[in-house]
C-alpha positions as CSV (number, residue, x, y, z in Angstrom):
1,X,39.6,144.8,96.8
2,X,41.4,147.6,94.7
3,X,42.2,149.3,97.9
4,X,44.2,146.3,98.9
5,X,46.0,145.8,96.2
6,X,46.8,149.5,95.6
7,X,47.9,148.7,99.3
8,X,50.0,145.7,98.7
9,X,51.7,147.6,95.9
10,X,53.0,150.5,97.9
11,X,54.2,148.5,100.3
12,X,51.8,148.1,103.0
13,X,51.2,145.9,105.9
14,X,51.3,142.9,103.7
15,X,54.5,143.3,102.4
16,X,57.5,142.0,104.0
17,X,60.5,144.5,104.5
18,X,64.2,143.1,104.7
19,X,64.1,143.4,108.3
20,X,61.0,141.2,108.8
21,X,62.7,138.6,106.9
22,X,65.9,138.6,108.7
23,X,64.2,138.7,112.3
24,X,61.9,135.7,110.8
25,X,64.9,133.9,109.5
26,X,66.7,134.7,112.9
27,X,64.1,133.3,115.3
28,X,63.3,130.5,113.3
29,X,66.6,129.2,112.2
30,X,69.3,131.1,113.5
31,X,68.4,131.3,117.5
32,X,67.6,127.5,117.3
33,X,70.5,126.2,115.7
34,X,73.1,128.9,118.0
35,X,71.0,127.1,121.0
36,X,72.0,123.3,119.8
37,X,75.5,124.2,118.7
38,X,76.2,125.8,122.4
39,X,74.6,122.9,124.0
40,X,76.6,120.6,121.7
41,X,79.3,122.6,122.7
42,X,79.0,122.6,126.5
43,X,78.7,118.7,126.1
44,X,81.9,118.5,123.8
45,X,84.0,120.5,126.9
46,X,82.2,118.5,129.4
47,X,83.2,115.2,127.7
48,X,86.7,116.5,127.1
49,X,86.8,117.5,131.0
50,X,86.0,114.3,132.3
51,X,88.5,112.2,129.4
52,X,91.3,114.5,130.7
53,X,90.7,113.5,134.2
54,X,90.5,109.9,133.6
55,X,94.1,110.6,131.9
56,X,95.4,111.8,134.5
57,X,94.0,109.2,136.9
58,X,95.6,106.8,134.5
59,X,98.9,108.6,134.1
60,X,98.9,108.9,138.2
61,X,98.1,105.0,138.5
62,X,101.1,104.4,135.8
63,X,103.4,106.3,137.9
64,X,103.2,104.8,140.9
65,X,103.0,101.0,139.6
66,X,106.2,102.2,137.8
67,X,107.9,103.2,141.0
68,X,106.8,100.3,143.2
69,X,108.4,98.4,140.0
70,X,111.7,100.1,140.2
71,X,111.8,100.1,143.9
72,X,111.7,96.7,143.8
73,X,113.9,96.5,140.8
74,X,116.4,98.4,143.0
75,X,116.0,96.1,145.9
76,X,116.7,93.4,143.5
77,X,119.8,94.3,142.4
78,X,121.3,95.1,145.8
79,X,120.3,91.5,146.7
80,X,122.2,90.6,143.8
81,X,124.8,92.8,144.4
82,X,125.5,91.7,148.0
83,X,125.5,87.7,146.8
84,X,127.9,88.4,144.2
85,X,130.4,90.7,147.0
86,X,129.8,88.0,149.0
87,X,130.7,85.2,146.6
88,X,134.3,87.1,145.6
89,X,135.0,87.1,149.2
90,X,134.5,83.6,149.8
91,X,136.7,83.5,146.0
92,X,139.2,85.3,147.6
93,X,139.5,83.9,151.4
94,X,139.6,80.7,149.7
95,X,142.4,81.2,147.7
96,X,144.2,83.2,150.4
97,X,143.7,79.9,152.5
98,X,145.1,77.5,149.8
99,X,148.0,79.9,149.4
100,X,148.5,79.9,153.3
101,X,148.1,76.4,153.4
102,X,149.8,75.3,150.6
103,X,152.9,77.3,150.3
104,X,155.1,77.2,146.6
């Protein structure tokens, strides 16, 4: 029992060197918690991969609804435009009729 002791004292095989400790605390804290924090990670990019995607699908989607929008905007406004050319000409032959017709 003295032998062990004495043994313990001088820093035998039950002691526990610096080293020991910090490959103990490594394996049993560090290595796990580095594994969860790079899964945690790889989810993180995987989730931010697929939400930039589904931007872009949305911003795609956007794009083309707002061109088919101001295509037909544009048709619009050359209908408009050809009733209202078409209205001052009728304006105008009218008048140049009533002036024809009905000289001063």
């Amino acid at each position: 029992m003295k032998e062990k002791f004495k043994e313990q004292m001088r820093g035998g095989p039950m002691t526990k060197t610096l080293g020991d400790i910090t490959s103990e605390l490594t394996e049993r804290i560090l290595a796990p918690a580095k594994a969860e924090s790079e899964r945690l990670l790889q989810e993180a990019k995987e989730e931010a991969r697929k939400i930039v995607v589904d931007a872009e699908r949305e911003a795609l989607r956007m794009r083309e609804n707002a061109k088919k929008e101001a295509e037909a905007a544009m048709k619009q406004m050359e209908s408009d435009m050809n009733t209202a050319a078409r209205n001052f000409i009728l304006m105008v032959q009218e008048k140049l009729e009533q002036t024809i017709v009905q000289p001063t």
